[in-house]
N, C-alpha and C positions, 0 to 999 in steps of 0.2 A: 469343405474339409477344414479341420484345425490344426496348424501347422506349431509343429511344439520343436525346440529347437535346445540340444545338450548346452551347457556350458562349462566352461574348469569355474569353478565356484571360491571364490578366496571366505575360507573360516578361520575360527581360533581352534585352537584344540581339545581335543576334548574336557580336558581336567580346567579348563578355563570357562567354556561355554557358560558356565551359570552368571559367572558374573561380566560376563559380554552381551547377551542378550537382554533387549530391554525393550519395553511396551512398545506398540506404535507409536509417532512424532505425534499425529496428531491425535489421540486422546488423551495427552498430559497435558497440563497448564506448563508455562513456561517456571512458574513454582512449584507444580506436583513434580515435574522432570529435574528440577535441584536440588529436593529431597532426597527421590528415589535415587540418585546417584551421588549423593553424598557418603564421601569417604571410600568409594569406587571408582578407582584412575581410569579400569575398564570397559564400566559401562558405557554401553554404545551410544546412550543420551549425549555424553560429552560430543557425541557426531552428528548426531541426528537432533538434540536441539542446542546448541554450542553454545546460546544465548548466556547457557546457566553458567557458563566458567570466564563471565564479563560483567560488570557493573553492573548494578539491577537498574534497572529503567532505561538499559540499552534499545535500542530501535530492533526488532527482532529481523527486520530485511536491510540492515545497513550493510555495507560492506567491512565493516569488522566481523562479523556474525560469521559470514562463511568464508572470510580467511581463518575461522579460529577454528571451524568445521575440517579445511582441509589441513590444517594446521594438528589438531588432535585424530582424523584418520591417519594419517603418514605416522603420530605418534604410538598409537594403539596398533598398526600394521609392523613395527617394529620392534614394543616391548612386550607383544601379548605371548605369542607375535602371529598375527595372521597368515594363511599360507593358502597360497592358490593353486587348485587340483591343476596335476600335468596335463590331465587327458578334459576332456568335456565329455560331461557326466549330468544323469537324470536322477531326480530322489522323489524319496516319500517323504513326506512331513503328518505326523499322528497327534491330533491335540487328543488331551482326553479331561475333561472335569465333570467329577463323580463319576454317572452312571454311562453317561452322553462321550463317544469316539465318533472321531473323524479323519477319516486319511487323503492327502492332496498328491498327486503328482507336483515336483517341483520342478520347474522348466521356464526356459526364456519363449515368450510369445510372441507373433510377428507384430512389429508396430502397424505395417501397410495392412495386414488385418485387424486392425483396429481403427484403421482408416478409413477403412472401406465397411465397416460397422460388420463386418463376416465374425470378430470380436462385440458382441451389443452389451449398449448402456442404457440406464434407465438414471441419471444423475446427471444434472446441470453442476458444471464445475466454474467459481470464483476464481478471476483471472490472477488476482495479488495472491491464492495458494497455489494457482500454476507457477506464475514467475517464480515463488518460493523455490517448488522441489525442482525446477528446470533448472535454475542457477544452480541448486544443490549437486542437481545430476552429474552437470558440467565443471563445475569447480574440483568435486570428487574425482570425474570420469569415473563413475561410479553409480550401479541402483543399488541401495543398501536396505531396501525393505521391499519384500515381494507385494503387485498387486492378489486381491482375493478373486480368483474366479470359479465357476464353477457350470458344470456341463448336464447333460442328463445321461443320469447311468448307463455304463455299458459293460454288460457281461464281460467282453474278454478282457474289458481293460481290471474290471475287479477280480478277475483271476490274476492276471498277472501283479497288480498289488500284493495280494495272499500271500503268493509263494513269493514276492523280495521280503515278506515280516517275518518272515522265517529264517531270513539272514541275521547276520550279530547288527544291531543299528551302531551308527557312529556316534550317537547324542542320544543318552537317556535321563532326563533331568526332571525334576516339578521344581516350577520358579515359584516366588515367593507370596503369590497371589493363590494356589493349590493345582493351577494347573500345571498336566504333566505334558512335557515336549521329547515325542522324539523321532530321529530324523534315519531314514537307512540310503544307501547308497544304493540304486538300480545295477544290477549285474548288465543287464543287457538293456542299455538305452534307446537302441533302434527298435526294438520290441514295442517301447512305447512310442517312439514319433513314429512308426506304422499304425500301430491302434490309432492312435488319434487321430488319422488322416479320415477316418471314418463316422467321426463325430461332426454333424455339422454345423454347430454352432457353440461358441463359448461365449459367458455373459458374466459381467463383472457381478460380483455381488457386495464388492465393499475394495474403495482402492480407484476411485474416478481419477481423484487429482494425482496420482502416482502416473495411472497411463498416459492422463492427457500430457502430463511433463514431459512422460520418457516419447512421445509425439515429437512433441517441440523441439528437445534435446537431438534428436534423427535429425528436425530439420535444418538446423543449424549445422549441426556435425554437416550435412550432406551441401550443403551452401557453402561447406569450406574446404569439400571434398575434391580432392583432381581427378580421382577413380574409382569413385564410388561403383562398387558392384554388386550391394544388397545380402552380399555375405558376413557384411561387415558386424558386429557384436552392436552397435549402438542402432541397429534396424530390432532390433527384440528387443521385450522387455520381461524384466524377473518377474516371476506366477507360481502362486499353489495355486492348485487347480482341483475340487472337491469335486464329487459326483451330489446332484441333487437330493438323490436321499438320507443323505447323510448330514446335511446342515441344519442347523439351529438357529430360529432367529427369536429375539426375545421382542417384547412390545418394545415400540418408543414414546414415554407417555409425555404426556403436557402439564405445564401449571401457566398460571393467568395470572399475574402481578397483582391485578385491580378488574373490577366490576367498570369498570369504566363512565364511570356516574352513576351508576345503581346502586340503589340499598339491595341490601342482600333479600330483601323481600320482591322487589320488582324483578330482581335478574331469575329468580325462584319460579316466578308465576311466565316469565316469558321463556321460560326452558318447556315448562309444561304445557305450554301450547302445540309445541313441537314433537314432545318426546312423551313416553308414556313411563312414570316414574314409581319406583318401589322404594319404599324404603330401607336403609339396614339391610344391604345388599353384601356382597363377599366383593373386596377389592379388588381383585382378576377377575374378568368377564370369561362365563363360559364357553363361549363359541361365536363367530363372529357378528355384525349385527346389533352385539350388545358392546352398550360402556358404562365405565362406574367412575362415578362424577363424587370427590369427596371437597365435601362442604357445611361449613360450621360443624366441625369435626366430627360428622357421618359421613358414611359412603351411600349412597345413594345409586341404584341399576336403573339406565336409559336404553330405551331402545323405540324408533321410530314412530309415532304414532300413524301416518298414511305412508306407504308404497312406495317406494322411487319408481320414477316412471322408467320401463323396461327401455337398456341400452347395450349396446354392444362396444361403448368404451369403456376399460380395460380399468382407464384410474377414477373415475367418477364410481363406480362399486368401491372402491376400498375403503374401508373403515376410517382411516385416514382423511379421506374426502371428504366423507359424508358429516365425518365430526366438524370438519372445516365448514362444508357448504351451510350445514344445518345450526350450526350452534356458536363456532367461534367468528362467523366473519357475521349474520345478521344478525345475533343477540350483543356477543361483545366486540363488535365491531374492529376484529382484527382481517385485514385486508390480506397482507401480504406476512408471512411469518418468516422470509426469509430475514425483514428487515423490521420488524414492528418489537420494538423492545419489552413488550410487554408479556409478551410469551416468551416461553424457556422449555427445554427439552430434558428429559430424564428419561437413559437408556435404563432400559427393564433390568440390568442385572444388580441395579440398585433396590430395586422391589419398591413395592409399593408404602411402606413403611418411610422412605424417603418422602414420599408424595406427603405422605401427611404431616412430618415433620417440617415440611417448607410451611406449609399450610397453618401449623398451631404453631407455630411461632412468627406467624404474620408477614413472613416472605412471600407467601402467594395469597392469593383469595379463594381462589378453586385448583383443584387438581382432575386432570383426568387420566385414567387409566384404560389400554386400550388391548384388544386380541391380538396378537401377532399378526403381521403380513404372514401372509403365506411364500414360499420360495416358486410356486405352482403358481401367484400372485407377480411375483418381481419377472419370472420368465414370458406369462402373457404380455406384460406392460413392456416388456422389453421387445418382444417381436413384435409390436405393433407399431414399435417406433418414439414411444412416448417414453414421459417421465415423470418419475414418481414424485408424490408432494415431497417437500423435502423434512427428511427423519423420519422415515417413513420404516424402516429396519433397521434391527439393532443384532450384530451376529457375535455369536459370543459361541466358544473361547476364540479368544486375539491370539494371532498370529507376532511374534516377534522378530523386531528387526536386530540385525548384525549377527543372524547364524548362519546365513547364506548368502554371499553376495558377489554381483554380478556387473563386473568391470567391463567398460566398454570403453 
């Protein structure tokens, strides 16, 4: 069962919210976050990446960083002025861009279910971005940006959604990217930590190094605890919580620095030994299986020449894999792409028009372009225990930090 846990949620208020909330930490450069919150005392960047209101070429983990973190929460809790629910309380959160809606339950999750993987991952998480958000946690006493999870749908918990969107919300806003955020307060919170008991299984879908912190952060707090009794608020952590049919994942495509000693003639003919090649193909692949490789500014349609040999693991089918197995590690001999600098990532919501811009102005050599993971995809790989190549999903709309947040 999935145990979902009310909390009093400290917000800004409503005529404030636009300009309090802001991207996640981690998909801003420590420059794009001193843009976006330039000439904004309130954005929650000033919190969440503190870097930007100190000396450029500060150490982004030094101990100035997150005295100035808790230094400007304490000041944004003051002048905004943030205010924390009396009672502990359960919400909805509703992204919406364009056509595409999605509604989350907002709630604290257990950590020891996430301990006990009864919460499943399919991400390997970098120890220097735990330390990060764990000192963050702890310096705050504070989660200030929810992990993304999500469940597989269940009737009653979508009925009782319904009828709270029919209440007045407390946050109705589109931020300045076009999506629209907005957030209602749950009349009856027990309502839903009883649904949920029902559900048995929740699985992150974006949000690893957020849990593995508020983990850590537990276990410190409880190594300093004289009475620890697991009711304590730093045993949970902050969650929207989507039902599976309702998420969106966009592709995560690739480009390739360098040919790696190839003329663009030899890496050409050694593709095509592999893969069965069209030319003048459409830059989004239509269904999974296929990819579309632009080079010498065509797009070019791959798709397998023999078979994979039939398996029953979960991450060697993904589209992802097989570009790895087949083409990026034995033609251009990238091994490891956690660490190999030669490749680069490009979340789909930049389109493939990005791809080829790196491309014809000589930042990449190739680009590829790939079909979405499936979420049907991230849930098998996750009950089998494994983990996904990494950038393997790209979920879009982004959820924002400083509209809910959860003090422990």
């Amino acid at each position: 069962m999935a145990i979902i846990h009310p909390f009093r949620a400290l917000r800004p208020p409503a005529e404030r919210v636009t300009e309090v909330a802001s991207p996640p930490y981690d998909v801003v450069s420590t420059e794009e976050a001193r843009s976006l919150a330039a000439g904004n005392p309130l954005s929650f960047l000033h919190v969440s990446r503190p870097e930007i209101d100190l000396p450029e070429g500060t150490d982004i983990y030094s101990d100035a960083v997150y005295r100035k973190a808790a230094e400007n929460f304490e000041k944004l809790i003051n002048e905004c002025p943030l205010k924390e629910e009396e009672t502990p309380s359960v919400y909805l959160y509703q992204l919406t861009m364009g056509e595409h809606e999605q509604i989350g339950v907002v709630a604290c999750c257990s950590v020891e279910e996430y301990d006990n993987d009864m919460i499943r991952k399919h991400e390997r998480t970098r120890r220097d971005k735990e330390d990060d958000r764990t000192r963050h946690i702890l310096t705050l006493n504070s989660q200030t940006g929810p992990v993304f999870l999500t469940y597989r749908a269940n009737a009653d918990i979508d009925t009782m959604v319904l009828e709270t969107t029919y209440t007045e919300p407390i946050y109705d806003f589109t931020a300045d990217d076009g999506i629209k955020h907005t957030v209602w307060h749950a009349p009856d919170p027990v309502r839903f930590v009883q649904a949920f008991r029902y559900v048995p299984y929740l699985y992150i879908a974006d949000g690893h190094h957020r849990a593995a912190s508020a983990s850590r952060a537990r276990a410190e707090r409880m190594d300093r605890s004289f009475g620890h009794t697991g009711d304590e608020e730093y045993n949970f952590f902050l969650a929207v919580i989507f039902p599976d049919d309702q998420l969106q994942i966009l592709p995560y495509n690739r480009i390739v620095r360098d040919l790696g000693g190839m003329s663009p003639g030899e890496f050409f003919l050694k593709v095509k030994t592999k893969f069965n090649v069209t030319e003048d193909a459409q830059p989004t692949p239509a269904q999974p299986g296929q990819w579309s490789m632009y080079f010498a500014k065509r797009w070019f349609g791959l798709t397998l020449k023999d078979p994979l040999p039939q398996t029953d693991d979960a991450v060697a089918t993904l589209d992802v894999s097989i570009l790895q197995d087949q083409l990026l590690d034995p033609i251009l001999g990238i091994k490891d792409v956690r660490t190999d600098k030669r490749i680069d990532f490009i979340g789909g919501i930049r389109g493939t028009k990005e791809l080829e811009r790196l491309v014809d102005e000589g930042k990449a050599a190739v680009a590829f372009s790939l079909y979405p993971t499936s979420i049907e995809d991230l849930i098998k790989v996750s009950d089998a225990g494994s983990i996904m190549p990494p950038k393997s999903t790209w979920f879009e709309p982004k959820l924002r930090d400083g509209i809910l947040i959860h003090n422990i």
